[in-house]
N, C-alpha and C positions, 0 to 999 in steps of 0.2 A: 314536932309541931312548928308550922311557920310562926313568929314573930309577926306582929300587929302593922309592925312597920312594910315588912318584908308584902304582907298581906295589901295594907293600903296602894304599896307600888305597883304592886300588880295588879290593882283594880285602874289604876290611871294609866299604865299601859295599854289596858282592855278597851279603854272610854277614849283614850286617845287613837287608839288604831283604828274603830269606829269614826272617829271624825276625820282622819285622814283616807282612810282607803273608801272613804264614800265619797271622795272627788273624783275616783277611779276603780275601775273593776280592779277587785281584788286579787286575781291572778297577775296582773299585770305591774302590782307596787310591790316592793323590795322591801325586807326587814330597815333594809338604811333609810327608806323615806320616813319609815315610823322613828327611827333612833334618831334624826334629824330636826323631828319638831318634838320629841321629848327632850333634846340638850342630850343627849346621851350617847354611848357608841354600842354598835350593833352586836359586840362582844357581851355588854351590859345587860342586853335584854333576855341574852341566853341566862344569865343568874333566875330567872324568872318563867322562861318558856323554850323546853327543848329545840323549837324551830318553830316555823310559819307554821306549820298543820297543826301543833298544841295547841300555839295562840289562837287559831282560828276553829278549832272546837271550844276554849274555853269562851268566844265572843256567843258562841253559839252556847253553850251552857248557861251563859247571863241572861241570852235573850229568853229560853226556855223559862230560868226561874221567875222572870218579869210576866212573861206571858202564861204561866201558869195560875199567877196568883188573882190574874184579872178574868180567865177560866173560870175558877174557884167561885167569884162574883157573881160570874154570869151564870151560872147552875142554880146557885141559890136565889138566884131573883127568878129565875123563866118558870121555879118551879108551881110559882101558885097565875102565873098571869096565861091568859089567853096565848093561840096562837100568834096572831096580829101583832100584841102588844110583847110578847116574847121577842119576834123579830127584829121589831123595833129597838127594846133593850140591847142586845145583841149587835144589831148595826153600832149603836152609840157608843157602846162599850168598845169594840172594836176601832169606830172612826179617833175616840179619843187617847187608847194605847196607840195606835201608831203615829197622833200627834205629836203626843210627848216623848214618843222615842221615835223617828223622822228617818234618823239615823239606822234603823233596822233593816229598814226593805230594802235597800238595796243590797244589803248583805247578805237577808233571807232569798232573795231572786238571783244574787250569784252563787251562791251554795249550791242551785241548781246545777251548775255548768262547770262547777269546779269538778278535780277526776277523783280526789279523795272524800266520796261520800259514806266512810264505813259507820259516821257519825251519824245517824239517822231517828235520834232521841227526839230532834223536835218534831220531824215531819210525821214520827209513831205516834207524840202525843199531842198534836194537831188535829190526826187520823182519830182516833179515843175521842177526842173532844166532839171532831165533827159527826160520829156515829151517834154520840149521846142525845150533841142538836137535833141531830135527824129522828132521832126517835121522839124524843120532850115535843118538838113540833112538828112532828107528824109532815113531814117532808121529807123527799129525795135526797141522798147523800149531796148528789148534785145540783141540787138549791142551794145548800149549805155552802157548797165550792163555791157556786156563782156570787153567792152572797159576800163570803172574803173579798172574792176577785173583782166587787164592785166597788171596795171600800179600800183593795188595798190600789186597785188604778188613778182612783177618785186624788189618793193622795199623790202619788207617781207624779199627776197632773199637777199639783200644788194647791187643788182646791182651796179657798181661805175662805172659806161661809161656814158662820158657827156650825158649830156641832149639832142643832137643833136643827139648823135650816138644813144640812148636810144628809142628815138621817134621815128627814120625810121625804128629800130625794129620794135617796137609796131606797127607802122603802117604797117609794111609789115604783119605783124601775122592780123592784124584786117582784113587787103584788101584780105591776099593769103591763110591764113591758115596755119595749121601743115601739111598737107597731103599732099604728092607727086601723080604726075603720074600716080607712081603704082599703088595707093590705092583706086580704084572703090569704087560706092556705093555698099553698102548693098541689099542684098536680105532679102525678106519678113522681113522687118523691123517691121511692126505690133504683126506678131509671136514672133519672138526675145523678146519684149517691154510684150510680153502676157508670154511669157515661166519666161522671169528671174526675174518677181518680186518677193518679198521677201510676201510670205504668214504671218499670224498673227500667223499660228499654228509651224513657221519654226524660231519664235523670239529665242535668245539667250539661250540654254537651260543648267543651272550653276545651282546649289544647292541653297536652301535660302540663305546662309550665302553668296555666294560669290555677287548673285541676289540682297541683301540687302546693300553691299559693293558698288558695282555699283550705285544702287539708290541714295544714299546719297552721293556717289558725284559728279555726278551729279546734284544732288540738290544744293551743300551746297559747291562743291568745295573740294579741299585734304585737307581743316580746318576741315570737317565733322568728329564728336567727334563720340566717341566709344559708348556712349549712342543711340545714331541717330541709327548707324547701327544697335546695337541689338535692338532697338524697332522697325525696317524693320524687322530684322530676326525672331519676336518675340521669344527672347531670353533674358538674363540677360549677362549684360558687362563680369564677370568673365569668364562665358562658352564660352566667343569668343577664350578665350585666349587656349583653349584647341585643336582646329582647328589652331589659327596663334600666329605668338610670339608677334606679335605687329602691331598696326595699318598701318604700313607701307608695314608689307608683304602681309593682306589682300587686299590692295589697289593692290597692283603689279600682285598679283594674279588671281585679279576679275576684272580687264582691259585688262591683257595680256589673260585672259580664254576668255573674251569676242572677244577680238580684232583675237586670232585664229579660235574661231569659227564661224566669220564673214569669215574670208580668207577660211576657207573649203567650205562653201557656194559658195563662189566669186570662187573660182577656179573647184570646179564642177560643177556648171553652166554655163562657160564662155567655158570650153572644147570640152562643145557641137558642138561648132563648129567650121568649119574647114577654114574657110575664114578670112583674117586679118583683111578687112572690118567690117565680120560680129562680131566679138571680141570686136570691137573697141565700135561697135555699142552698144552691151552688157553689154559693160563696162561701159560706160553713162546710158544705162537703168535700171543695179544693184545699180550704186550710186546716180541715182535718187529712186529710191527704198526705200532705207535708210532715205533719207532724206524725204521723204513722209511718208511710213509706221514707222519709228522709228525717230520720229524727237526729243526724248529726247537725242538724240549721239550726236545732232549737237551742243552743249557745249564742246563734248569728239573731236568733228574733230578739232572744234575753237581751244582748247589745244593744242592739236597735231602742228597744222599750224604754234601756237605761241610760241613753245613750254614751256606752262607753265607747261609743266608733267613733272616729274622727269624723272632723265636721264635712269633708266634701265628700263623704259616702252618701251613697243614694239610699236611703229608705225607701220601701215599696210602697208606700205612702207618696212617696215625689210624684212620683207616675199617674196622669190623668185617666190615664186605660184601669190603671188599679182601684183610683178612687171614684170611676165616671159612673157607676150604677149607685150606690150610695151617693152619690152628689144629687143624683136625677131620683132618688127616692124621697130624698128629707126636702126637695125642692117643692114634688110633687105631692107632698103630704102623705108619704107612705110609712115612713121612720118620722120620730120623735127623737132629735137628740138630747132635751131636756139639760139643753144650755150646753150644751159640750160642742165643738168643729165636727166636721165629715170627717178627716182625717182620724182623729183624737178617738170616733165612736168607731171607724174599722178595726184600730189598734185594741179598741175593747175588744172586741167581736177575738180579734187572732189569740188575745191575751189567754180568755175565758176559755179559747176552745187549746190549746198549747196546755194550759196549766192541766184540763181533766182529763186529757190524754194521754198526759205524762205523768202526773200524781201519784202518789205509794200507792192510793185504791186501785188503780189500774193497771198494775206492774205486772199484774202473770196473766193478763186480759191476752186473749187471741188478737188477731188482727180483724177480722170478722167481729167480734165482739165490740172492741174500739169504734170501727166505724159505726154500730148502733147507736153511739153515744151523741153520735151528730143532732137526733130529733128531736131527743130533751134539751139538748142545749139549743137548737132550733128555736125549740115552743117555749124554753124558758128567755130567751131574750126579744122574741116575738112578742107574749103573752103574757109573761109573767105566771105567778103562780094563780093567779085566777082564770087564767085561760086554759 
């Protein structure tokens, strides 16, 4: 049995690595930056955790038992209250664990993207929790998702409005939507869903070298060393240097080339049509698209979201063609951002539709089936649950 002392150290190792690798995506920081602001040497921490992958299910084991016990809370209270006021409870409960621990979500959101996921205790008992929600309030799994994903964005953002004002937000976005009046349904929504998916033959079309640049980091993160890339390029490390000056411009290069030649797609696709609705509609079924037929980007959005890319990387977001029908929505009174940028509420939009697409609930989902999921998430960020 470990020693209480042995035990305490390893809990400030756990709390300490949390506050340090939340400056930076977790793949991308070394045992030595954590031995560095514990005063310690990176020999030291092995006394304590076989490697980075133990430590980093044990950060994920703390977070579970935290968030299990505020679970626990929230069952017992939803059990005698109305729908309404369950949701309610629920948002609050949630906006206030991930206050007090701030320091979570970016860890929970890289876990995503990391390649060692055999750890899958939290996102099973997250999965558990949200079945139960769904059933106690008589709502869609996918209320439930959307519900998280408004509270864990809300914080991503930095929100700082009490907790009370915070929640009858949320709550009014869950009950009424973003959509005004204005903004009818869509016509021939199936067509739309059938015209703008992203074909296999219409992927990213960039040279090897920059193709090769993407790949690996992708894989491997902005650590991905100069060898990785030229054995993608099938190439030798020197001959990179004859195309870029240095691993820094090829990265810039070969994500901004990528990232504009997604928004040419995205914006002659979406032109097609003339209706704000049907734009709208569009616009969930290209960035479900993405996330089905190209689901090695969904590391490159998590980036983005978090932003652990460097600063002169373009977000799709930059781009006028990408935000020009949401700009001309909420101008023209067709969206509600309900105090949030244009930018800030697409970034919801891509978040909410990435996260249910990708989620353990939908993991042995066909592709056909996946794209279904586009109309509840449609009519829940349209409408809300009263619509």
């Amino acid at each position: 049995m470990k020693s209480e002392k042995h035990l305490l150290k390893r809990k400030e190792i756990i709390d300490t690595a949390f506050r340090v690798w939340n400056k930076n995506c977790y793949i991308s920081t070394s045992l030595n930056d954590l031995a560095d602001s514990l005063g310690m040497t990176k020999q030291a921490i092995y006394r304590y955790f076989k490697g980075k992958g133990d430590l980093l299910n044990a950060m994920e084991s703390q977070v579970l038992l935290e968030y299990n016990d505020i679970n626990i809370q929230i069952n017992k209270k939803i059990e005698t209250l109305s729908r309404d006021s369950a949701v309610e409870q629920y948002v609050m409960n949630q906006i206030s664990f991930f206050r007090k621990n701030s320091q979570y979500l970016n860890f929970l959101i890289s876990k995503t993207r990391l390649k060692d996921l055999d750890n899958k205790e939290f996102r099973e008992n997250q999965r558990k929790q949200n079945e139960y929600l769904s059933e106690k309030l008589s709502i869609p799994l996918m209320a439930v998702n959307y519900i998280l994903n408004l509270v864990v964005f809300y914080n991503l953002l930095g929100e700082r409005e009490n907790i009370q004002k915070l929640t009858k937000k949320i709550c009014n976005i869950t009950f009424n939507g973003f959509g005004t009046k204005r903004l009818l349904p869509p016509n021939q929504t199936d067509e739309i869903l059938q015209a703008v998916k992203i074909k296999s033959g219409e992927k990213q079309d960039q040279d090897k070298v920059l193709q090769a640049v993407s790949d690996a980091v992708l894989e491997d993160g902005l650590q991905a060393t100069m060898g990785a890339i030229a054995k993608k390029a099938g190439m030798t490390k020197s001959s990179l240097y004859f195309y870029f000056k240095n691993k820094e411009e090829m990265i810039d290069r070969a994500i901004n080339t990528q990232t504009k030649t997604f928004i040419d797609y995205y914006y002659k696709s979406i032109s097609t049509y003339a209706q704000v609705s049907e734009q709208l509609f569009a616009h969930f079924a290209i960035s479900a698209s993405v996330a089905i037929e190209l689901p090695e980007t969904i590391p490159m959005i998590h980036w983005f979201i978090t932003r652990g890319l460097a600063e002169n990387l373009k977000k799709p977001t930059d781009f006028p063609n990408y935000r020009i029908f949401f700009d001309q929505a909420i101008e023209n009174k067709y969206l509600n951002t309900h105090g949030i940028s244009a930018d800030k509420l697409l970034m919801l939009v891509n978040f909410c539709i990435t996260f249910e697409i990708n989620n353990i609930e939908r993991k042995n989902l066909s592709k056909e089936d996946k794209y279904k999921l586009v109309y509840g998430l449609h009519n829940l960020f349209t409408h809300g649950l009263k619509g």
